[in-house]
C-alpha positions in Angstrom: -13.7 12.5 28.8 -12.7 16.2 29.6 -9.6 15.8 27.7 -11.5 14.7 24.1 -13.8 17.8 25.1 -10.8 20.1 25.4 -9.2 18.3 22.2 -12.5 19.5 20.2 -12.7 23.0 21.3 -9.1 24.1 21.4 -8.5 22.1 17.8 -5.3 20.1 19.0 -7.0 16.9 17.2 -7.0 18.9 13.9 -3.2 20.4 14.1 -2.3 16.8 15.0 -4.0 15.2 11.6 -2.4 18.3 9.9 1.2 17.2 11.2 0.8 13.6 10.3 -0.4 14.2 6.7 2.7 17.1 6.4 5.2 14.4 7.8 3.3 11.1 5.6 3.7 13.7 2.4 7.6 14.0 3.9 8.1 10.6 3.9 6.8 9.8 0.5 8.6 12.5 -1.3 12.0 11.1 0.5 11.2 7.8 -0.8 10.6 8.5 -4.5 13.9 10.9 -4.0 12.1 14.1 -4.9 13.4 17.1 -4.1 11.5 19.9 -3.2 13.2 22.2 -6.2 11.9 19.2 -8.5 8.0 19.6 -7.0 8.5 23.7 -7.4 9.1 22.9 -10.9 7.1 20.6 -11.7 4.2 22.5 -9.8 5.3 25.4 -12.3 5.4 23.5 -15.5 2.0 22.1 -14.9 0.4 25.0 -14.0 1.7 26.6 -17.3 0.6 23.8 -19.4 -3.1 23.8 -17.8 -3.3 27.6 -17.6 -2.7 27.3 -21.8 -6.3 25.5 -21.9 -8.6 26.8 -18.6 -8.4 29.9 -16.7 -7.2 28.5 -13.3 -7.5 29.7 -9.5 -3.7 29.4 -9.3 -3.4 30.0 -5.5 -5.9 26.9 -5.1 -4.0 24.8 -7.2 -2.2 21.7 -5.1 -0.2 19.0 -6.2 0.1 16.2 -3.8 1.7 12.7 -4.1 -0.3 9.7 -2.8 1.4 6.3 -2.3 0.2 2.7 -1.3 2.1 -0.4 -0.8 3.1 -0.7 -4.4 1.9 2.4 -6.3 2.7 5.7 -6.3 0.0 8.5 -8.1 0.4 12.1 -8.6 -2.4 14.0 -8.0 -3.2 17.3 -9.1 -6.2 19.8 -7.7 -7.3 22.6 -9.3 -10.6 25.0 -9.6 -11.3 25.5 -13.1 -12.8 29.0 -14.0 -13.3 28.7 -17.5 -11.9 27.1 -20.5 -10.2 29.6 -23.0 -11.1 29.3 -26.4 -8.6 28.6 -29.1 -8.4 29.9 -32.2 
């Protein structure tokens, strides 16, 4: 009981979740053979093509891969601050 009280006020569950979801995000990427210069690009090339459209928060924006049994889905996150108007 003392121990799940320490484990809530010092945080240790939280780094813990934080290391499984970094090492699960590992994992997938080796499986689908990304490389991590492949994600820095593509993270790039997306970010150029949405920025052509929306003003973006560009330090919020996260690309993540999630992956089930038979599906993998790329999944991008980013705060919209306005669209831009085209001419």
């Amino acid at each position: 009981m003392l121990n799940g009280f320490l484990r809530k006020v010092l945080g240790k569950s939280e780094s813990r979740d934080v290391a499984k979801k970094r090492l699960k995000f590992a994992l997938i990427y080796d499986k689908l053979e990304v490389s991590d210069d492949t994600l820095e690009s593509l993270h790039r090339d997306i970010v150029e093509v949405i920025s052509r459209y929306f003003e973006i928060d560009q330090d919020a924006f996260k690309l993540d891969i999630h992956r089930t049994d038979d599906l993998s889905a790329l999944v991008v996150n980013t705060p919209i601050i306005s669209a831009k108007h085209r001419h």
